[in-house]
SEMAR-460375 format. One record per residue: residue number from 0; x negated, y negated, z negated of N, C-alpha, C, O, CB in turn. Coordinates in Angstrom, 3 decimals, decimal comma. Glycine has a CB too. Layout:
BEGIN
NODE gudren   n_east  n_north     n_up  ca_east ca_north    ca_up   c_east  c_north     c_up   o_east  o_north     o_up  cb_east cb_north    cb_up
NODE    NUM        X        Y        Z        X        Y        Z        X        Y        Z        X        Y        Z        X        Y        Z
...
END
This chain:
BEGIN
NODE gudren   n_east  n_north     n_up  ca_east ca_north    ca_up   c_east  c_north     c_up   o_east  o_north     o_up  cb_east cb_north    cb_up
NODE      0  -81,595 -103,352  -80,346  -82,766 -102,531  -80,595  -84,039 -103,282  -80,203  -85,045 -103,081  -80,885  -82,664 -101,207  -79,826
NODE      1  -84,104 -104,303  -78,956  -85,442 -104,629  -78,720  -85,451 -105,478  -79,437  -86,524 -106,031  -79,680  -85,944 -104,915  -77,537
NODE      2  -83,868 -106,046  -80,250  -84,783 -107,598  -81,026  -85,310 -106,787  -82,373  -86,154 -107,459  -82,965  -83,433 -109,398  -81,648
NODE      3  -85,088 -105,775  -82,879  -85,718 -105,608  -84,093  -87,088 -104,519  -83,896  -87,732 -104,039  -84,829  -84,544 -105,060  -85,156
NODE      4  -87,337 -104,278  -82,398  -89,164 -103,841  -82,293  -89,797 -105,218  -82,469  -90,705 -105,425  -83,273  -89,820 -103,074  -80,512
NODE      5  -89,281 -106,125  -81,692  -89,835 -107,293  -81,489  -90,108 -107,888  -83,100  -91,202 -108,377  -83,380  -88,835 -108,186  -80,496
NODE      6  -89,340 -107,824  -83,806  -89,255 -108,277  -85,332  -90,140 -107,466  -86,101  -90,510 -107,913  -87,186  -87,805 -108,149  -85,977
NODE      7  -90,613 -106,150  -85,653  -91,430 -105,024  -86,435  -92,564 -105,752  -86,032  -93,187 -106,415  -86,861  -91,349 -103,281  -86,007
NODE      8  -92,957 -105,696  -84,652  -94,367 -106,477  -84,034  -94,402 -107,403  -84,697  -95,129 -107,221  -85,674  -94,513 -106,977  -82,580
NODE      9  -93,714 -108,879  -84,629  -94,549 -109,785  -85,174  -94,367 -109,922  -86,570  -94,320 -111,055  -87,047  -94,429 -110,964  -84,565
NODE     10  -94,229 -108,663  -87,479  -94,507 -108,734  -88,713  -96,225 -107,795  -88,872  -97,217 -107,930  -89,588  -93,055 -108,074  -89,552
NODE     11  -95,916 -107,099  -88,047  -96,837 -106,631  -88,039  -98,532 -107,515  -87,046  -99,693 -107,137  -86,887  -96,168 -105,364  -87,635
NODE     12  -98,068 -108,258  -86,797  -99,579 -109,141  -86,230  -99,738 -110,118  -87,204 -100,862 -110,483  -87,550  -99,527 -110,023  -84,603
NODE     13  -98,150 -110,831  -87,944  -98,119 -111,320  -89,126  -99,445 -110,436  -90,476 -100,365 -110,944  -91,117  -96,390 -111,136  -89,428
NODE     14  -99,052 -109,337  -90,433 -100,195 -108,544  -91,911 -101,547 -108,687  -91,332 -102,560 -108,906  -91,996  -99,968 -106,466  -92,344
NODE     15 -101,471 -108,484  -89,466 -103,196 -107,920  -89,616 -103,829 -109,618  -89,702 -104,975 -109,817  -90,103 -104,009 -106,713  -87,741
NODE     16 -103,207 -110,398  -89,408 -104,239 -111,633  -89,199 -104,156 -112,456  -90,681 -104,659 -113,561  -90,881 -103,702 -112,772  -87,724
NODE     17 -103,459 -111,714  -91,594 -103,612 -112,171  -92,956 -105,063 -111,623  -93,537 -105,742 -110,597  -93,486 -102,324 -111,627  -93,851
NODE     18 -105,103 -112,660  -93,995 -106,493 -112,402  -94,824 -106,754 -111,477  -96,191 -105,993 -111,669  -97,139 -106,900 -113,738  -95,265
NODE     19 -107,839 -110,451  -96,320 -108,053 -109,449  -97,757 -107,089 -110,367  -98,930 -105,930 -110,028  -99,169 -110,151 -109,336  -98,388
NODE     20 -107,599 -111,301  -99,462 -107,581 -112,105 -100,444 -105,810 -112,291 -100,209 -104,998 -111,785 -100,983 -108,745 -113,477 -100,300
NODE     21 -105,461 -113,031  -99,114 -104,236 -112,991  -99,196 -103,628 -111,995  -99,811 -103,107 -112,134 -100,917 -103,836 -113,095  -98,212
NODE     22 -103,643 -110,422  -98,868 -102,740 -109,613  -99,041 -103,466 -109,034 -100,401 -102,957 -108,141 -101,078 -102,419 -108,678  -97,757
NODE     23 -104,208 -109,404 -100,582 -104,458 -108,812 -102,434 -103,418 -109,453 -103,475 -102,770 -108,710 -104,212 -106,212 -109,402 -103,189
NODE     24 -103,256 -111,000 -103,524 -102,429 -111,636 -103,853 -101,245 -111,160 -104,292 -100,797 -110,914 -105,412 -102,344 -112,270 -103,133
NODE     25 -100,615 -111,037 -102,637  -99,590 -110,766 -102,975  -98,921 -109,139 -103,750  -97,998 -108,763 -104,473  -99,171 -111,161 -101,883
NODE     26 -100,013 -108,633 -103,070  -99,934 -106,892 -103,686  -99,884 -107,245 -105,043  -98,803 -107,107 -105,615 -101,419 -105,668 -103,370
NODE     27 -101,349 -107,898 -105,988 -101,339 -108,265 -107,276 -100,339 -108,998 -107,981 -100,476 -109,050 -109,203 -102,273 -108,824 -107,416
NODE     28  -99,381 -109,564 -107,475  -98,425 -110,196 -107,865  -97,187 -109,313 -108,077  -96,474 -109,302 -109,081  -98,272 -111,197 -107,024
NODE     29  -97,043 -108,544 -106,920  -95,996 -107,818 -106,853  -95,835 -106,424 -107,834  -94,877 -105,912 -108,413  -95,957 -107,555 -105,502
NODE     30  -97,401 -106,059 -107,702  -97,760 -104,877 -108,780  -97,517 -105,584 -110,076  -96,933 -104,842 -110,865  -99,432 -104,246 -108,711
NODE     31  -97,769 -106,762 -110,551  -97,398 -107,373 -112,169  -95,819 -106,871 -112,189  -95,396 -106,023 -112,974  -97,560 -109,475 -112,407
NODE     32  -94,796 -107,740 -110,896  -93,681 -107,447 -111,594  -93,199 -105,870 -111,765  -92,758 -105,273 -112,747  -92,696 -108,219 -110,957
NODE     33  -93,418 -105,511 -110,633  -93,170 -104,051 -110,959  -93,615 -103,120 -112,086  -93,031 -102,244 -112,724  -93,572 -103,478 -110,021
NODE     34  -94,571 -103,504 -112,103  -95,418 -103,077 -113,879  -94,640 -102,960 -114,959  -94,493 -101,960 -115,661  -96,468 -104,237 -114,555
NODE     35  -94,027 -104,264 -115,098  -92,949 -104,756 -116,136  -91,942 -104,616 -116,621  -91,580 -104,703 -117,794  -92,657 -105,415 -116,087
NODE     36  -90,767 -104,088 -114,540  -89,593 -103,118 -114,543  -90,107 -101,846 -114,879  -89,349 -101,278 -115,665  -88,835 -103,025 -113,204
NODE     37  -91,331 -101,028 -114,518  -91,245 -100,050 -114,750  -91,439  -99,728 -115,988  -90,851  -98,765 -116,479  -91,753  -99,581 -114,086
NODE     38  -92,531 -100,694 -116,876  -92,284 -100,859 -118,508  -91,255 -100,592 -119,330  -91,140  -99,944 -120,371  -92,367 -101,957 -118,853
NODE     39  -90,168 -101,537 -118,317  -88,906 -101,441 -119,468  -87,840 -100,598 -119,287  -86,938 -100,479 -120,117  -88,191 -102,689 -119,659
NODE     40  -87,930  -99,654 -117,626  -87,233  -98,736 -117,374  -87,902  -97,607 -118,510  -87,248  -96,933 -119,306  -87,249  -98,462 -115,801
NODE     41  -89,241  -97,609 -118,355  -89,668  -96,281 -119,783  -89,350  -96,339 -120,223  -88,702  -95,403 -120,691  -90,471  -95,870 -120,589
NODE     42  -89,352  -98,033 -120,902  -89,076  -97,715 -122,609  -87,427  -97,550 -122,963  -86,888  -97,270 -124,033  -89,711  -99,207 -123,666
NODE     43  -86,933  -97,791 -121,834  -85,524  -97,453 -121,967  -84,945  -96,300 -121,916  -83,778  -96,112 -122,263  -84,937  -97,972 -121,236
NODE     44  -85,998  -95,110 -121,317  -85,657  -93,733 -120,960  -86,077  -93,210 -122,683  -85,368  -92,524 -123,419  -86,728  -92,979 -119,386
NODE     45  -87,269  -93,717 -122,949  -87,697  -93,222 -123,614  -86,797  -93,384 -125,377  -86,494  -92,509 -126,189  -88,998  -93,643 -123,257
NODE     46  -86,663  -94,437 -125,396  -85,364  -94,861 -126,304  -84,053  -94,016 -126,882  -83,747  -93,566 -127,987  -84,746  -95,812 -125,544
NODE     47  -83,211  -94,041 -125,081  -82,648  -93,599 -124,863  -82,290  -91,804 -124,934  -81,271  -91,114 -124,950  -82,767  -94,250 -124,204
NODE     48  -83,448  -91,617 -124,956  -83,605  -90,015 -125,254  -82,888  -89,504 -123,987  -83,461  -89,548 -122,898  -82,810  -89,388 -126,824
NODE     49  -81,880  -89,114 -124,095  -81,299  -88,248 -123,053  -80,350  -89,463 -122,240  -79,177  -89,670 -122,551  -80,335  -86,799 -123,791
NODE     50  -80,976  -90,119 -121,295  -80,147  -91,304 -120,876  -79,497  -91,039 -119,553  -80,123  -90,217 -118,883  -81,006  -92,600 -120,776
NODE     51  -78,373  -91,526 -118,977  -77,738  -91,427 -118,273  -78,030  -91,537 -116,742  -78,974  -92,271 -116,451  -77,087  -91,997 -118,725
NODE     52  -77,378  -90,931 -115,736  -77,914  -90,598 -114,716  -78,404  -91,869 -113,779  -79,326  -91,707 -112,980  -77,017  -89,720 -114,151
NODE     53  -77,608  -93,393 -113,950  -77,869  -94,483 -113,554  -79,453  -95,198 -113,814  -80,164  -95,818 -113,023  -76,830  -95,121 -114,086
NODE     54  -79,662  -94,852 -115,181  -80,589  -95,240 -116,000  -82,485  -94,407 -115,103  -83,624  -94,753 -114,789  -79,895  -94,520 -117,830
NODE     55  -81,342  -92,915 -115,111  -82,757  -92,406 -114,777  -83,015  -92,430 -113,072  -84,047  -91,926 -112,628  -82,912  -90,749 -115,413
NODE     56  -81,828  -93,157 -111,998  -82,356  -92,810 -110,869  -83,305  -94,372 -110,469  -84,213  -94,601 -109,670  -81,033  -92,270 -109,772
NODE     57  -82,335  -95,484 -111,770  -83,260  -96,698 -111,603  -84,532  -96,271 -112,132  -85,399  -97,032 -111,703  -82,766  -98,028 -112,354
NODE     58  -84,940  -95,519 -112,764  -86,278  -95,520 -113,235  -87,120  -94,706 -111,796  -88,206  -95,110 -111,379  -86,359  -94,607 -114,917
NODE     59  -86,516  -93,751 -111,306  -86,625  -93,360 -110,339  -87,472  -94,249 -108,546  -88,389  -94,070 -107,744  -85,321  -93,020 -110,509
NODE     60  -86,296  -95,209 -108,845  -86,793  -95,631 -107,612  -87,829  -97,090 -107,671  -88,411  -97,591 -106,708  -85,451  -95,842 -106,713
NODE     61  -87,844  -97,615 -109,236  -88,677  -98,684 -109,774  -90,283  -97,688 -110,077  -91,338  -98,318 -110,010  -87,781  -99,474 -111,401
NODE     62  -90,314  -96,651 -110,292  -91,350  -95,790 -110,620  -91,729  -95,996 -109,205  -92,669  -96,756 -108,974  -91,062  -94,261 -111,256
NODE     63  -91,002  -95,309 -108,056  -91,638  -94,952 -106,885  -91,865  -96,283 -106,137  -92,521  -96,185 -105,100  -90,813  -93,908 -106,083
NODE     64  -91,367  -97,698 -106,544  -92,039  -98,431 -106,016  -93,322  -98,911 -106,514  -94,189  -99,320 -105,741  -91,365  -99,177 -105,806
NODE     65  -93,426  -98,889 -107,370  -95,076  -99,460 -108,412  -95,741  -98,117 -107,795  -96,872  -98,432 -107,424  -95,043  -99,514 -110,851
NODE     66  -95,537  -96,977 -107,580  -96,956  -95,951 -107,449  -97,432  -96,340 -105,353  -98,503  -96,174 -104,770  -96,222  -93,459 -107,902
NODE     67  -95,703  -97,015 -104,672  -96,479  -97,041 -103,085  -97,373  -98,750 -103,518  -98,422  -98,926 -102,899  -94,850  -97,155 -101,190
NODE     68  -97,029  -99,662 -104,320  -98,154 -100,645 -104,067  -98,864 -100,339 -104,893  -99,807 -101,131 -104,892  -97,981 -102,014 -104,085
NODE     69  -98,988  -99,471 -105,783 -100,485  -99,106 -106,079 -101,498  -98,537 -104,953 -102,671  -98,813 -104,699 -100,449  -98,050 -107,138
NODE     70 -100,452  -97,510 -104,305 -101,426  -97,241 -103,210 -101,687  -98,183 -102,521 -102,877  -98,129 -102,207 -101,129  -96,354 -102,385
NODE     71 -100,920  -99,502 -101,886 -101,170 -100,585 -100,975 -102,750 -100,651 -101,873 -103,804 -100,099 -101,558  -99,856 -102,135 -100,960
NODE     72 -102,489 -101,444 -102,956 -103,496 -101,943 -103,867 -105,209 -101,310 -103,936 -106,314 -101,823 -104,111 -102,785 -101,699 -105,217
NODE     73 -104,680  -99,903 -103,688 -106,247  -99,062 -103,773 -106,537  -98,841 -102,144 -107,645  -98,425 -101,805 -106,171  -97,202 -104,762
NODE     74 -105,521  -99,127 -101,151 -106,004  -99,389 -100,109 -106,476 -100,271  -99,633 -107,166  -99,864  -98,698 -105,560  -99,215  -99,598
NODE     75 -106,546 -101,857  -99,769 -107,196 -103,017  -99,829 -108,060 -103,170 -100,544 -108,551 -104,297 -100,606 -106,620 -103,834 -100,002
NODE     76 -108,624 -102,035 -101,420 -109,726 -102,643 -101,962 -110,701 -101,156 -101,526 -111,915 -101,352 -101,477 -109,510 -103,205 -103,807
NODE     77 -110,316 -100,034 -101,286 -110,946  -99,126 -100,541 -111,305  -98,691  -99,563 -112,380  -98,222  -99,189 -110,781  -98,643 -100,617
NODE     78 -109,646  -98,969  -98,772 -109,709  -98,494  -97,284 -109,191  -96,760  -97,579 -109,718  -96,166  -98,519 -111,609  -98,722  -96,486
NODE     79 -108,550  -96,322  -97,045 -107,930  -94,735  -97,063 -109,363  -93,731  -97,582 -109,241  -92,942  -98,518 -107,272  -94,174  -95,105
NODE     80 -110,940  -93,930  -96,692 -112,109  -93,315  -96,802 -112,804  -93,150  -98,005 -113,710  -92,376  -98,315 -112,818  -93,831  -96,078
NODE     81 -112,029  -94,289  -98,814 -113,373  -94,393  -99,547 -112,740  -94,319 -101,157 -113,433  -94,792 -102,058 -114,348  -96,024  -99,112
NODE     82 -111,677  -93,835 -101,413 -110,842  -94,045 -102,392 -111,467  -92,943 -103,462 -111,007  -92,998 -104,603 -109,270  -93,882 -101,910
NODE     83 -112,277  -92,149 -103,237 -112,943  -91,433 -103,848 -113,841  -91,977 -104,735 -114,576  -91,296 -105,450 -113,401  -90,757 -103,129
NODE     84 -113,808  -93,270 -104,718 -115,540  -93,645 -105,126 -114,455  -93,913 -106,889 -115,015  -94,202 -107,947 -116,789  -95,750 -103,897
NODE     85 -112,983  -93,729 -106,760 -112,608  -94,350 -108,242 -113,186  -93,369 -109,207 -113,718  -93,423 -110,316 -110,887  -94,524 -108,557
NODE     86 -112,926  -92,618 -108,495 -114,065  -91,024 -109,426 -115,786  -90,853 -109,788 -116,174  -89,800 -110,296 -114,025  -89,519 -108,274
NODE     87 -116,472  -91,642 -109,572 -117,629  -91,193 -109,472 -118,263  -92,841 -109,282 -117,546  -93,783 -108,944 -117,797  -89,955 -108,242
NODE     88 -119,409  -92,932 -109,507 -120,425  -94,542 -109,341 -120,234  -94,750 -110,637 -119,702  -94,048 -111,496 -119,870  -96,093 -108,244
NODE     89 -120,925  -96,211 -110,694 -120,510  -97,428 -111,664 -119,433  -97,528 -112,246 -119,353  -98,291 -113,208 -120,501  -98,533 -111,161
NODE     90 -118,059  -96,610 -111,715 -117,049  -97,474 -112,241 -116,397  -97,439 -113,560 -116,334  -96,379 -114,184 -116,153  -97,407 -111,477
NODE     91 -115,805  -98,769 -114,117 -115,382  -98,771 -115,381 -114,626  -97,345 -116,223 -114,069  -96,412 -115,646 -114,501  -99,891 -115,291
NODE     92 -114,737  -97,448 -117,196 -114,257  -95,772 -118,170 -112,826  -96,165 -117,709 -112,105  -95,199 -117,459 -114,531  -95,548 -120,480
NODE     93 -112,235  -97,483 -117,536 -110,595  -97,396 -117,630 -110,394  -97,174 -116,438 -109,447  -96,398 -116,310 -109,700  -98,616 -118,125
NODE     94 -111,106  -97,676 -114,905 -110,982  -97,245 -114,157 -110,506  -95,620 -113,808 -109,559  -95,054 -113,263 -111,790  -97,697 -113,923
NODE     95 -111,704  -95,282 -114,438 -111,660  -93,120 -114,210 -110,661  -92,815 -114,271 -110,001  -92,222 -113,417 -112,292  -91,923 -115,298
NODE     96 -110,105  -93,454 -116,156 -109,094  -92,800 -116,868 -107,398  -93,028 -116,172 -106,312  -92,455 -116,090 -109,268  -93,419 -118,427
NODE     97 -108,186  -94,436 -115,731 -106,659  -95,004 -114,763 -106,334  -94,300 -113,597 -105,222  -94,280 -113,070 -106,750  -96,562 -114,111
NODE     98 -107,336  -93,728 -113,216 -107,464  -93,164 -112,206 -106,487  -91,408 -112,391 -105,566  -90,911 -111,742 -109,158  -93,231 -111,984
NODE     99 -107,337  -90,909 -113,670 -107,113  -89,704 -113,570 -105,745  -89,422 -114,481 -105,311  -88,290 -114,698 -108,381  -88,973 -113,944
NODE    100 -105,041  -90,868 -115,059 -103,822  -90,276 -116,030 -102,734  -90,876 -114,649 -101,573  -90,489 -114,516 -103,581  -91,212 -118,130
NODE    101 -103,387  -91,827 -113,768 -102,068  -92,002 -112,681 -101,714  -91,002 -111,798 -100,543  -90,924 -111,426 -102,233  -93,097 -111,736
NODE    102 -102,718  -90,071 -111,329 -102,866  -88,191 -110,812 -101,687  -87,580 -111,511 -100,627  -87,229 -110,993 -104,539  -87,158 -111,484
NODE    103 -102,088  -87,499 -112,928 -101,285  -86,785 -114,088 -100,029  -87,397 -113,623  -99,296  -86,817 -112,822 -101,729  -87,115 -115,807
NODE    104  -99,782  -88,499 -114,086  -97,889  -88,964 -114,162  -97,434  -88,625 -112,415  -96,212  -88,687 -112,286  -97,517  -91,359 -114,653
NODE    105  -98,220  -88,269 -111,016  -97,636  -88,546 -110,410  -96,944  -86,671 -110,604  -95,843  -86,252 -110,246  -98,308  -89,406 -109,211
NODE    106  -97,824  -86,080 -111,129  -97,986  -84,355 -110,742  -96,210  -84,158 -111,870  -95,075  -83,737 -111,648 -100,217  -83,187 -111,715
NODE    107  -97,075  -84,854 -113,242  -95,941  -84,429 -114,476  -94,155  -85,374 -113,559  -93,046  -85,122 -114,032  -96,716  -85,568 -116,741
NODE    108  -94,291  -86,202 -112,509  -93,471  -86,610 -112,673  -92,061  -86,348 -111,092  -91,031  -86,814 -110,604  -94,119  -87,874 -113,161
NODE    109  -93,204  -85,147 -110,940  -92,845  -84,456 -109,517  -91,811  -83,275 -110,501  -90,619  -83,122 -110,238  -94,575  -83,638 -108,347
NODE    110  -92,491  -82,550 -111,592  -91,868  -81,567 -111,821  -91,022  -81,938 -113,279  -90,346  -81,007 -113,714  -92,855  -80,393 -111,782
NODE    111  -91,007  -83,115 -114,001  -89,745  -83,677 -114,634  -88,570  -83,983 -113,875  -87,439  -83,694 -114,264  -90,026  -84,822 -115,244
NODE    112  -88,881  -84,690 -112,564  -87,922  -84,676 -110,926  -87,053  -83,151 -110,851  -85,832  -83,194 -110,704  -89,302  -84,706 -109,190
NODE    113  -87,629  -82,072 -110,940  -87,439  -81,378 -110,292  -86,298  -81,196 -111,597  -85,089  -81,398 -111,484  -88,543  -80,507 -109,660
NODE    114  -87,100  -80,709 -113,010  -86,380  -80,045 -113,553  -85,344  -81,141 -113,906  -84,243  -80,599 -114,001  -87,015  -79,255 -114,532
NODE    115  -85,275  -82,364 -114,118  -83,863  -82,878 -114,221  -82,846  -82,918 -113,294  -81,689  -83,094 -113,678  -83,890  -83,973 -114,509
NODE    116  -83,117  -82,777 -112,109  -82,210  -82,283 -110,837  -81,728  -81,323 -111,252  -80,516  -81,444 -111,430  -82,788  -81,946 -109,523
NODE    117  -82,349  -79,890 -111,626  -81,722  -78,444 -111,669  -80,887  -78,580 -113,361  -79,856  -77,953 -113,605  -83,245  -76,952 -111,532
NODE    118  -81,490  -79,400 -114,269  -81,021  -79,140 -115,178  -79,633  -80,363 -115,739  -78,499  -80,089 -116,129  -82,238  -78,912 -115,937
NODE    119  -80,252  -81,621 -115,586  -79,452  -82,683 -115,253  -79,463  -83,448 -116,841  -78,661  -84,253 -117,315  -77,861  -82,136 -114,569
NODE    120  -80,602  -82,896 -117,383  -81,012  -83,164 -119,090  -82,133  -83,553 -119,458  -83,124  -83,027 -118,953  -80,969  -82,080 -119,943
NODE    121  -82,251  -84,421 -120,286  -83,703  -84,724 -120,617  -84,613  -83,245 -121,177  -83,998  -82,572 -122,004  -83,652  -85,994 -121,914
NODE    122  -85,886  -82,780 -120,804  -86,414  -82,005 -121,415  -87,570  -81,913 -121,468  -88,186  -82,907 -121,084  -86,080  -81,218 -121,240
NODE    123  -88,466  -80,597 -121,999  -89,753  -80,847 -122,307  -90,885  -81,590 -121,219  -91,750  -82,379 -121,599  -90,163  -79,570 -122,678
NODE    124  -90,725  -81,249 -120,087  -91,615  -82,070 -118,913  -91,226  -83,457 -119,039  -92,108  -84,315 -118,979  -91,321  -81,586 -117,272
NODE    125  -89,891  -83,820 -119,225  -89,981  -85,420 -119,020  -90,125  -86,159 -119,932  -90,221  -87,386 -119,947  -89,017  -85,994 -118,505
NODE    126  -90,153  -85,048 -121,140  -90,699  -85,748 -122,416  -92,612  -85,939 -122,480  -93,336  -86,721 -123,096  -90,091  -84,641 -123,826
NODE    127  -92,919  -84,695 -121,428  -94,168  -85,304 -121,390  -94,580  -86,053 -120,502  -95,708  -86,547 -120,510  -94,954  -84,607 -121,450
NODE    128  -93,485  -86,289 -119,373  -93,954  -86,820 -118,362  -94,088  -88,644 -118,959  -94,761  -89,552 -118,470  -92,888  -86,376 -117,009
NODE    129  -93,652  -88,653 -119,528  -93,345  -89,516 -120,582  -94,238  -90,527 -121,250  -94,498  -91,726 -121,142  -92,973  -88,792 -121,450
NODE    130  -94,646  -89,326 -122,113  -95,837  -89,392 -122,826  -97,387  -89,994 -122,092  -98,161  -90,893 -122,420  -95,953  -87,950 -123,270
NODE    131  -97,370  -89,137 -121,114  -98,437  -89,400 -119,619  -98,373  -90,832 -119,341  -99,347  -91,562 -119,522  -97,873  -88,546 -118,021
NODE    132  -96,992  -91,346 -118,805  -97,158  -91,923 -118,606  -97,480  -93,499 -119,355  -98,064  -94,530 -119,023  -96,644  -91,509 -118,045
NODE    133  -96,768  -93,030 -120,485  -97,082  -94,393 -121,691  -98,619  -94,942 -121,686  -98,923  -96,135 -121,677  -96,818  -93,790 -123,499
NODE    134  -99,583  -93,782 -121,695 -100,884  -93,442 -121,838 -101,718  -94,213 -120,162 -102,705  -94,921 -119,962 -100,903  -91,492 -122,076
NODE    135 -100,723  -93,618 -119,324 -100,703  -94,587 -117,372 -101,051  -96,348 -117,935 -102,019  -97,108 -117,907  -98,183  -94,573 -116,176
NODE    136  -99,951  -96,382 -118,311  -99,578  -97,774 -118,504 -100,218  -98,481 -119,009 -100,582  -99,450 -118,343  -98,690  -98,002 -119,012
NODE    137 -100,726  -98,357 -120,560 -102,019  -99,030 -121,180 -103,033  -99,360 -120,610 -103,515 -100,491 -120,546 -102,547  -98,437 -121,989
NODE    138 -103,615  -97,900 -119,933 -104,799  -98,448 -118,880 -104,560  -99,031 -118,777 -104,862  -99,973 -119,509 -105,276  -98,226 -117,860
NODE    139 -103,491  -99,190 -117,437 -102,826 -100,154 -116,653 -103,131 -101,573 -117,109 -103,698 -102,416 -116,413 -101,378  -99,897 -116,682
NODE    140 -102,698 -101,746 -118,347 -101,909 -102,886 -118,770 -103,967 -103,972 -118,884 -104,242 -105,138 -118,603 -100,540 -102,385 -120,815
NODE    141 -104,970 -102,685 -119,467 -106,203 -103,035 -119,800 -106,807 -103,777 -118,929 -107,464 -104,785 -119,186 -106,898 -102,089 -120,051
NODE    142 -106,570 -103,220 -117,668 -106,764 -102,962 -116,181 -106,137 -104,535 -115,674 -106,691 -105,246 -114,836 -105,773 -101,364 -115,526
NODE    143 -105,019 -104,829 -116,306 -104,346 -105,881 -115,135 -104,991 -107,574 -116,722 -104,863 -108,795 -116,631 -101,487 -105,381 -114,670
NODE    144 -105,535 -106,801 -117,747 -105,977 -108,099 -118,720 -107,121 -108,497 -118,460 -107,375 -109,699 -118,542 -106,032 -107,905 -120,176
NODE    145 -108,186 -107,471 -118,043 -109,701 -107,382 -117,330 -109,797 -108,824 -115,850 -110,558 -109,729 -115,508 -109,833 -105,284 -116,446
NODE    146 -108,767 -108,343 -115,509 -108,340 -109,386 -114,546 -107,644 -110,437 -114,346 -107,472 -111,080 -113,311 -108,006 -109,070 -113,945
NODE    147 -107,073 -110,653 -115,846 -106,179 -112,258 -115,342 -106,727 -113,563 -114,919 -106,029 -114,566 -114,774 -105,386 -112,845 -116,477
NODE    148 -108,135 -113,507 -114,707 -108,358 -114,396 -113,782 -108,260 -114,889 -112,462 -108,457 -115,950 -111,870 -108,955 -114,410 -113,856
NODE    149 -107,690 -113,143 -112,085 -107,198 -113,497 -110,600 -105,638 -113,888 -110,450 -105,110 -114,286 -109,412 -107,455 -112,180 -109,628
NODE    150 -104,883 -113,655 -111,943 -104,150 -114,352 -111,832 -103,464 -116,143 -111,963 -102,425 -116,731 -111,666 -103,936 -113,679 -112,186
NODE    151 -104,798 -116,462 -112,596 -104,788 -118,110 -113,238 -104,710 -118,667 -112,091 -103,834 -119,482 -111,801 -106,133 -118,782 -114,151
NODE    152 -106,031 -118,110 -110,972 -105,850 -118,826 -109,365 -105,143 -119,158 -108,914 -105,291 -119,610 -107,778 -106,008 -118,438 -108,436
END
């Protein structure tokens, strides 16, 4: 037990003395691949129509990793305080929209969750949750082309 506090600590003095830019990096890197699984887990649900329970818990847990480093992502560039500002200022139309269709897929994709648990079938919510999210993604995709200069670096 104390060797793995000891292993939590110096990962953790490891993040704070990393630098913005660093941990943007790597967030931005990591958000591409995940982008990509979660791309092709859609388009595989979506394909698939009523796809099998393997299919949908991988989409499941590849979904829920791209939405916590998104949050990493809007926390390094916001800070927890200030995450409000994606709504309101200067900021870009894809921003807003990125903003306000990633809200949507998280809400539509709480209660496609729910009802494929109780029902154990593809149906109308996850067909829109679906839909939402295809619409997520483009932003997304606008969003991560706006910027491939931070990936050439």
């Amino acid at each position: 037990m104390r060797r793995s506090l000891s292993s939590i600590n110096l990962f953790t003095q490891f993040a704070e003395t990393m630098d913005k830019m660093k941990k943007l990096k790597i967030c931005n890197w990591t958000l591409l691949i995940i982008y990509i699984l979660t791309l092709a887990s859609s388009l595989q649900l979506e394909i698939a129509g009523n796809a099998s329970m393997l299919w949908v818990i991988l989409h499941l847990i590849v979904a829920t990793s791209f939405l916590a480093v998104i949050i990493w992502h809007i926390y390094l560039h916001f800070r927890w305080n200030n995450w409000r500002r994606l709504f309101k200022g200067k900021k870009k139309a894809v921003m807003k929209w990125m903003s306000i269709f990633g809200l949507l897929v998280i809400l539509s994709a709480v209660i496609a969750t729910i009802d494929w648990c109780m029902k154990g079938i593809h149906t109308g919510p996850g067909a829109i949750h679906g839909k939402i999210g295809f619409i997520f993604l483009i932003a997304v995709l606008i969003h991560l082309i706006r910027h491939l200069g931070f990936y050439r670096k």
